[in-house]
C-alpha positions in Angstrom: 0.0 0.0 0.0 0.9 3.0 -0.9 2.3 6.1 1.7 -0.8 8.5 0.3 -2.9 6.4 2.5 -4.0 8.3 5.5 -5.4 6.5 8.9 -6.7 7.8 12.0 -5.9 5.6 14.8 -8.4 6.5 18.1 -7.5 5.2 21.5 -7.4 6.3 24.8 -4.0 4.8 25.7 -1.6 7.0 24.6 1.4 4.3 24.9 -0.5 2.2 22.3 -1.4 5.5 19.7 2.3 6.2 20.1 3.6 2.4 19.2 1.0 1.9 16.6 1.9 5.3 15.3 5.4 4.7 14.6 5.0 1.2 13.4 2.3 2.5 10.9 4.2 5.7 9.8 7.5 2.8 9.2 5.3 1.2 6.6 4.5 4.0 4.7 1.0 5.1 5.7 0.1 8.7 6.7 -1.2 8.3 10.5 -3.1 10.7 12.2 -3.9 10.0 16.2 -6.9 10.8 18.4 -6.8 10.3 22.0 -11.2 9.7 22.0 -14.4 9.6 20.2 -14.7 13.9 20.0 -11.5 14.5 19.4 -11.9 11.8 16.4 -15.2 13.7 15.1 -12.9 17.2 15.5 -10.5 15.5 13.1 -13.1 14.0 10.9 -14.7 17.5 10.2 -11.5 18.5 8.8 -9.9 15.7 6.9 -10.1 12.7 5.0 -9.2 9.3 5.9 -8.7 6.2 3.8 -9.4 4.1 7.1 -10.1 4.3 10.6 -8.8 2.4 13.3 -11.1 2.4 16.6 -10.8 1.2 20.1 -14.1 -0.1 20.8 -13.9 0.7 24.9 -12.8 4.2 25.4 -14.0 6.9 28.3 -17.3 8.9 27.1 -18.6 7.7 23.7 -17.3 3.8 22.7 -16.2 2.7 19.8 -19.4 1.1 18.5 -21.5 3.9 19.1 -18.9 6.4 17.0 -18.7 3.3 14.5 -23.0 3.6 14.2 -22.5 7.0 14.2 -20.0 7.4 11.5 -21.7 5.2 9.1 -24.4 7.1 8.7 -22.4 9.8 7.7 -19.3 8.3 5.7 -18.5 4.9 3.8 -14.8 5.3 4.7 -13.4 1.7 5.9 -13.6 1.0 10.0 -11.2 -1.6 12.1 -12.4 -2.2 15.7 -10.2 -3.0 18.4 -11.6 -5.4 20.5 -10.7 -6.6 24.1 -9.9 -10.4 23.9 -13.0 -13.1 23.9 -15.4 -10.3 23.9 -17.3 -11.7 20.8 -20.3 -9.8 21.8 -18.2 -6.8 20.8 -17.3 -8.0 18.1 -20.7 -9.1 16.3 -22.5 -5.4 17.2 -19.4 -3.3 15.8 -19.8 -5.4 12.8 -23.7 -5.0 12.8 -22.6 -1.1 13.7 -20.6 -0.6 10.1 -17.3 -2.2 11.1 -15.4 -4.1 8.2 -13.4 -5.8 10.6 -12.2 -6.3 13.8 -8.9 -7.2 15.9 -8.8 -8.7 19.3 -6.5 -7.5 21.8 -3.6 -7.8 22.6 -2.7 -8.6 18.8 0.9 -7.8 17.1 1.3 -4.9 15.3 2.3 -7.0 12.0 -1.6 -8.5 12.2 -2.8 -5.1 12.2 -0.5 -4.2 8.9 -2.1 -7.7 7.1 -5.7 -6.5 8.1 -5.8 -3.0 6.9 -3.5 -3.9 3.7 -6.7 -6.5 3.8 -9.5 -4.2 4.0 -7.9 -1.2 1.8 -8.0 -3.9 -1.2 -11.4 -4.5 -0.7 -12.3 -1.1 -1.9 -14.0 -0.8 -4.7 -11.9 -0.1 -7.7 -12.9 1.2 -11.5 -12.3 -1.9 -13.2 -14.0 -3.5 -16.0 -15.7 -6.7 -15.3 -15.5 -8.8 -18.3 -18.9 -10.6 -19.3 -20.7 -8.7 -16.5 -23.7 -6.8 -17.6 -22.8 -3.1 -17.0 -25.8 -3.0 -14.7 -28.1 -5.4 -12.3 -31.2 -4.3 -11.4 -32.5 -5.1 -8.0 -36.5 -3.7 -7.6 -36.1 -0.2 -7.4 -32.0 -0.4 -7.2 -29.7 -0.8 -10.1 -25.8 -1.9 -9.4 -23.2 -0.2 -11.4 -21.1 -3.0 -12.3 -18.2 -1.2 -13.8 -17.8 1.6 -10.9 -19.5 -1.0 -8.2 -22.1 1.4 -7.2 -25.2 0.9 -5.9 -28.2 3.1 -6.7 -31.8 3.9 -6.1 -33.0 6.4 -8.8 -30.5 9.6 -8.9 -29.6 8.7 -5.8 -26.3 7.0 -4.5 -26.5 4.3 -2.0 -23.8 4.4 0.7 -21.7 1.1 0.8 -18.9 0.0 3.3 -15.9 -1.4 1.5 -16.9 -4.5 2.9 -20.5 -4.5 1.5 -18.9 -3.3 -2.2 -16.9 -6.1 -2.4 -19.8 -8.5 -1.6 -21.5 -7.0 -4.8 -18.5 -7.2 -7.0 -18.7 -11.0 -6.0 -22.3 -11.8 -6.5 -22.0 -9.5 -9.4 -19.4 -11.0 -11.1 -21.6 -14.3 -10.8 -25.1 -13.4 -10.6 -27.7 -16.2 -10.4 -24.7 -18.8 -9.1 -24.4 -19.6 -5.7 -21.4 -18.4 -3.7 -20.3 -20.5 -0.7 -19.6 -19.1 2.7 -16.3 -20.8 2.6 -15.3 -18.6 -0.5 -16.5 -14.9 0.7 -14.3 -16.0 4.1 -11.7 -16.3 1.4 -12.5 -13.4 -1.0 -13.0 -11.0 1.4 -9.5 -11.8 3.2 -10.0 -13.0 6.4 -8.8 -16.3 8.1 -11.1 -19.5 8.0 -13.1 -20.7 11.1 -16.9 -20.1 12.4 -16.3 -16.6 14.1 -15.9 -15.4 10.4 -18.8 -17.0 8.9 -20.5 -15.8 11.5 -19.0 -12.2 10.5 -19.7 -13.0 6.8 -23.8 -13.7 8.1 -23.8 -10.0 9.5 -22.4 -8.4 6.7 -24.6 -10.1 4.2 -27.8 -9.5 6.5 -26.5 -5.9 6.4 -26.7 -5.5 3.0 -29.7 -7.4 2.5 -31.1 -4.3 4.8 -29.8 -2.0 2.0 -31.1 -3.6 -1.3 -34.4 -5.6 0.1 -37.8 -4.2 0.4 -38.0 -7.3 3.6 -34.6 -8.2 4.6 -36.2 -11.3 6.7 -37.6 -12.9 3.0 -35.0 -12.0 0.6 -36.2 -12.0 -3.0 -32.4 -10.8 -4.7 -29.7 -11.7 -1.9 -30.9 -15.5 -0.9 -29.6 -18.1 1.2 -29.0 -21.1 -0.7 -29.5 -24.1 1.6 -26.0 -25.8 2.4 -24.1 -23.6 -0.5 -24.4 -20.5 0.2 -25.5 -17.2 -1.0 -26.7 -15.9 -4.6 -27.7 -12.7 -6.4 -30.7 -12.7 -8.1 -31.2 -10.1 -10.4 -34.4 -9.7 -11.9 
């Protein structure tokens, strides 16, 4: 990755902003540092970041409620830090917006692979060959070639996490994709606690493309394969 990229790291331990800090800023990223959750939104007012890294328990606001907040507002890519065996956590900063999470204490080289994981899963302007240029979804229509989502004029707000979903069902539409593979695709190690991660983030999107998320007509579960994008 490249050193235009620009994170914010928010923590309230100032011993671990430091370290993280100079280890980030050693590979070439542009680090900004935020000791809490207003002193993040002072810094979000004023500048853009490629991704944010977030302490989920801080003094005042937490990390899932600023990650809730935030995605309201702005698509950019969010990393929770998570205090070890804490799955709760976990599960609601992903159902927050998070794209990802890290329990502590982790190494600082994990951290590197994960956010060199999520940056590549943002969208990029690429042709995808055989693709229609767009699916349409009921009232949405997917760009294929700029992976944007829309509904009429209006732009619909993915996480990097979400976008990559649609390039992969888009890329296949109609064919089931298995749990297993968007584990794989979407950079994460194997095991249950990132199906599981893969379920919320697919029932997140479902919320944003599916008149009833609970009966999916265009995002369905596909008994013992999968998922699969139906298009109509």
């Amino acid at each position: 990755m490249s050193g235009e990229i620009h994170l914010l790291i928010v923590d309230d331990d100032e011993r671990i902003r430091g370290l993280l800090q100079k280890f980030l800023i050693r590979h070439g990223f542009c680090v900004t540092a935020a000791r809490d959750a207003a002193h993040a939104r002072r810094l979000l007012a004023g500048l853009e970041f490629d991704l944010i890294v977030l302490d989920v328990m801080m003094p005042g606001e937490d990390g899932i409620s600023l990650t809730r907040d935030l995605r309201s507002k702005i698509a950019t890519p969010i990393m929770l830090l998570t205090a070890k065996g804490e799955t709760e956590d976990r599960i609601a900063g992903l159902e927050a917006g998070a794209d990802d999470y890290l329990p502590k204490p982790f190494e600082p080289k994990e951290l590197l692979l994960r956010i060199n994981a999520v940056l590549r899963r943002m969208p990029q302007l690429e042709e995808i060959e055989t693709a229609p240029k767009y699916i349409h979804l009921g009232r949405f229509r997917y760009d294929v070639e700029r992976a944007e989502l829309w509904e009429g004029d209006q732009i619909v707000r993915l996480t990097a996490t979400e976008s990559q979903l649609m390039r992969i069902f888009a890329a296949a539409p109609a064919e089931p994709v298995t749990r297993n593979d968007l584990v794989e695709r979407l950079g994460r190690d194997g095991g249950q606690a990132q199906e599981r991660a893969v379920d919320v983030q697919i029932t997140r999107l479902r919320r944003k493309i599916e008149d009833d998320p609970r009966q999916p007509r265009y995002l369905q579960t596909v008994r013992g394969s999968g998922y699969m994008l139906t298009p109509e």
